[in-house]
C-alpha positions in Angstrom: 0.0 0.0 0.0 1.5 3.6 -1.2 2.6 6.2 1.5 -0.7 8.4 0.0 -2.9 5.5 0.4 -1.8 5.2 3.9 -2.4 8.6 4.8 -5.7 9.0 3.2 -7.1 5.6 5.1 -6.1 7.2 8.1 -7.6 10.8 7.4 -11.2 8.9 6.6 -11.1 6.8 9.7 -9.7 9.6 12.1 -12.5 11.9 10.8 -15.0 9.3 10.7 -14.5 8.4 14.8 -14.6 12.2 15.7 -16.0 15.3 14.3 -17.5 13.3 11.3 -19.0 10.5 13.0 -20.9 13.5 14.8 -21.9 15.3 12.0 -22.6 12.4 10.1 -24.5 10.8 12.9 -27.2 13.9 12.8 -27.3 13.7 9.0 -28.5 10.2 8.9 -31.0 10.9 11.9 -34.0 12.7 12.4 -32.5 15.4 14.2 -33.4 18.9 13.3 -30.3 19.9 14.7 -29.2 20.2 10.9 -28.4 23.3 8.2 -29.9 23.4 4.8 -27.1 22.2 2.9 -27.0 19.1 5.1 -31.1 18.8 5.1 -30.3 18.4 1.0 -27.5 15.8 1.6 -29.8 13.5 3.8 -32.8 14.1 1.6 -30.1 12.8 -1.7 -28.8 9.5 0.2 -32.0 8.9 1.1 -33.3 8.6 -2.0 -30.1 6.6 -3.0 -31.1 3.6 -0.5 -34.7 3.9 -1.3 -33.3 2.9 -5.1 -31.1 0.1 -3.5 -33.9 -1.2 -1.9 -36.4 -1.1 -4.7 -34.0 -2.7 -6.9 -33.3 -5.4 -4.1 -36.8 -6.2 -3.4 -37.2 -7.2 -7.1 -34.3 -10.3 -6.7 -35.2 -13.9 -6.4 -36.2 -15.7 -3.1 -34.5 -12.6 -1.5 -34.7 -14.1 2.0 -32.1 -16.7 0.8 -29.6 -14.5 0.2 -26.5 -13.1 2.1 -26.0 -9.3 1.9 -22.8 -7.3 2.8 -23.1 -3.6 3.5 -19.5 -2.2 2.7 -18.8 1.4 4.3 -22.9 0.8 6.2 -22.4 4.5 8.0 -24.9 4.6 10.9 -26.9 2.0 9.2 -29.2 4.0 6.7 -28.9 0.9 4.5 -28.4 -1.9 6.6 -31.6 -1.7 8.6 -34.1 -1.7 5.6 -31.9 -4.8 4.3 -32.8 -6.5 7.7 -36.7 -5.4 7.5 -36.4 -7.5 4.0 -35.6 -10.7 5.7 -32.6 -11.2 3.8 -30.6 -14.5 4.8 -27.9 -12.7 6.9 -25.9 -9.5 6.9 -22.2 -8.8 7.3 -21.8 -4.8 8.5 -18.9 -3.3 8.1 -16.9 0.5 8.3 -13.6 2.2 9.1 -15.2 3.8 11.9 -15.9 1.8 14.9 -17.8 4.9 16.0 -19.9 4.6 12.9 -20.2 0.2 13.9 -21.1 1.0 17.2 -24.3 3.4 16.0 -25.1 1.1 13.0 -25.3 -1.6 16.3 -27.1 0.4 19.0 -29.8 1.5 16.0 -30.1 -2.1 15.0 -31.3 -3.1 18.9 -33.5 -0.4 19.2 -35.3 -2.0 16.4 -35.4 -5.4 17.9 -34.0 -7.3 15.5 -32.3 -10.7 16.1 -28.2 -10.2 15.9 -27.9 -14.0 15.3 -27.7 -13.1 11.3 -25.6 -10.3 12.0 -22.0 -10.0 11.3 -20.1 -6.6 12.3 -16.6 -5.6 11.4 -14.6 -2.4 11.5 -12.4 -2.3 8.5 -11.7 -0.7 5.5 -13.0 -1.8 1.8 -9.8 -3.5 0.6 -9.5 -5.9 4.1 -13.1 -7.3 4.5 -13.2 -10.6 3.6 -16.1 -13.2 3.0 -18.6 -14.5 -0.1 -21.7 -12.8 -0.5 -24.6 -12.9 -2.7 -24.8 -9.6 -3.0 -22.5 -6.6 -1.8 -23.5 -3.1 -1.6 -21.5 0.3 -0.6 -23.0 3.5 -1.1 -21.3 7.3 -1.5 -18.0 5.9 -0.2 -15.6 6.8 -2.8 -15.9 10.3 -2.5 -13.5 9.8 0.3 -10.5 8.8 -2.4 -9.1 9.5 -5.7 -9.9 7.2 -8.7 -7.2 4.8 -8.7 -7.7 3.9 -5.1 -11.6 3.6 -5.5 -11.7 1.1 -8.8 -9.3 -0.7 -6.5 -11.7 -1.1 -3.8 -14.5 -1.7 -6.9 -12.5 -5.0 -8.3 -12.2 -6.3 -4.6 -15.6 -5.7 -3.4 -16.1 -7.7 -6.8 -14.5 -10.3 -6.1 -16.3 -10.8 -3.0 -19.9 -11.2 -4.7 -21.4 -14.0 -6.1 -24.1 -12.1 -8.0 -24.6 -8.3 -7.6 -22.9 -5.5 -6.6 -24.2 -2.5 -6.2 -22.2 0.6 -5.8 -22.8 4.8 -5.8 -20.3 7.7 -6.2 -19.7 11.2 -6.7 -19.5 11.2 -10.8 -17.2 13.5 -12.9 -18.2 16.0 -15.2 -17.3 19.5 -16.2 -19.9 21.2 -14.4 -19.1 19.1 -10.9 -15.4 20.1 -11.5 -16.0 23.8 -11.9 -18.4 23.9 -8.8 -15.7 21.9 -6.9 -13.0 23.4 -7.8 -14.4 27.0 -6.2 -15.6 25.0 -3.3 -19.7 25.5 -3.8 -20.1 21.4 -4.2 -18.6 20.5 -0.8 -19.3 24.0 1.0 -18.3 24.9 4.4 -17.6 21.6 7.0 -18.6 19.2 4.9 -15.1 19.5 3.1 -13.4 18.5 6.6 -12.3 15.6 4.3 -10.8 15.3 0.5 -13.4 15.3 -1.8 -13.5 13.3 -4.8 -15.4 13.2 -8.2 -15.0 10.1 -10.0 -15.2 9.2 -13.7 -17.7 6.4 -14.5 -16.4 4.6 -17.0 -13.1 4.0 -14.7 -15.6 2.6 -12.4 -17.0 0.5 -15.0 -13.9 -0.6 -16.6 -12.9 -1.7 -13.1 -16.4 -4.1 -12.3 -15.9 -5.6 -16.3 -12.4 -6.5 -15.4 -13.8 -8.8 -12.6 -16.5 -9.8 -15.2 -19.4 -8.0 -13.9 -21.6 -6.0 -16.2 -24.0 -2.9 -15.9 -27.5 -3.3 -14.9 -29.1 -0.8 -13.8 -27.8 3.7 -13.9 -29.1 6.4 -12.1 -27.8 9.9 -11.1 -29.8 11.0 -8.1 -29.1 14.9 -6.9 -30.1 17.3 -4.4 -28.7 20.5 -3.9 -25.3 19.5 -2.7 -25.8 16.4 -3.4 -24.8 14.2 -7.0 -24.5 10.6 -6.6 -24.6 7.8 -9.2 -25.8 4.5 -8.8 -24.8 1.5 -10.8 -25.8 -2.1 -10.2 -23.9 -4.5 -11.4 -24.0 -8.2 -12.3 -22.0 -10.8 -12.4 -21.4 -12.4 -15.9 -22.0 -15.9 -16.0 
């Protein structure tokens, strides 16, 4: 692993079990205690799990399957996946802080923890077979090499889907990053990264995955796109 690498890792995970994990935390709550720009970012992620889970409940004997939330934040994914009835879930993030809430929210809700697996650890060191893996608005936290990396090893670690969302690349993005009006204010308290699709792409295909599904969803400070893949058989 490169010096950068190394550094960035342990930015995203410092930030991620302090000030960010806070921040984040209220974000992906129902807390009011919230400005407008992050009122737009919750509304956007929202709506990017609500496509994950549409697209999910459409699969084949879905309570047969084994699901693996990569980067699961507080849980915003993890806990429709569980009112689903999928098979069993492995949790995972660099952020025990972010673990911990995913855990605590998880309880609350009374679900059994039998079919529950969680691990702190970044993309590149989880480990398992799944039927399906899923991480969502991850990659904005590193540059494109590092994140079609993580793309071909999440790969490798589905059977059958992989779904994945990101910060795309284009002109317009670049301009409104580049004079700080995409990631205003705190929100930039880590590197922010656009990403180009078809290195994304190019990355899954390698692994023999193909596209099945696109979407750009966006709210005012908020651009994400989605892409499900599928294995090639």
């Amino acid at each position: 692993m490169t010096s950068n690498k190394i550094i960035e890792k342990s930015e995203v995970r410092e930030y991620f079990n302090g000030t960010g994990f806070e921040r984040w935390n209220k974000i992906y709550s129902k807390s009011d205690e919230i400005n407008t720009v992050q009122k737009n970012i919750r509304k956007g992620h929202q709506k990017t799990v609500d496509d994950v889970v549409s697209y999910i409940k459409n699969y084949p004997e879905v309570a047969k399957k084994s699901f693996c939330d990569a980067g699961c934040g507080v849980g915003s994914l993890s806990i429709p996946l569980l009112k689903l009835g999928i098979k069993d879930l492995q949790v995972s993030d660099i952020s025990s802080e972010m673990i911990k809430e995913t855990k605590k929210r998880i309880n609350e809700l009374g679900f059994k923890q039998d079919k529950i697996k969680y691990e702190v650890c970044d993309l590149e060191k989880l480990k398992g077979l799944f039927d399906v893996v899923v991480c969502l608005d991850v990659f904005i936290h590193y540059p494109q090499p590092v994140a079609e990396e993580m793309v071909q090893h999440l790969c490798d670690l589905s059977k059958e889907k992989l779904i994945v969302s990101f910060a795309p690349y284009t002109p317009v993005l670049a301009v409104l990053k580049n004079i700080g009006k995409l990631f205003p204010g705190p929100s930039k308290t880590t590197r922010a990264y656009t990403l180009k699709e078809k290195g994304i792409i190019n990355a899954a295909k390698e692994r023999g995955f193909k596209v099945v599904k696109k979407k750009l969803n966006q709210a005012p400070f908020y651009f994400s796109k989605l892409i499900e893949f599928e294995k090639i058989k």
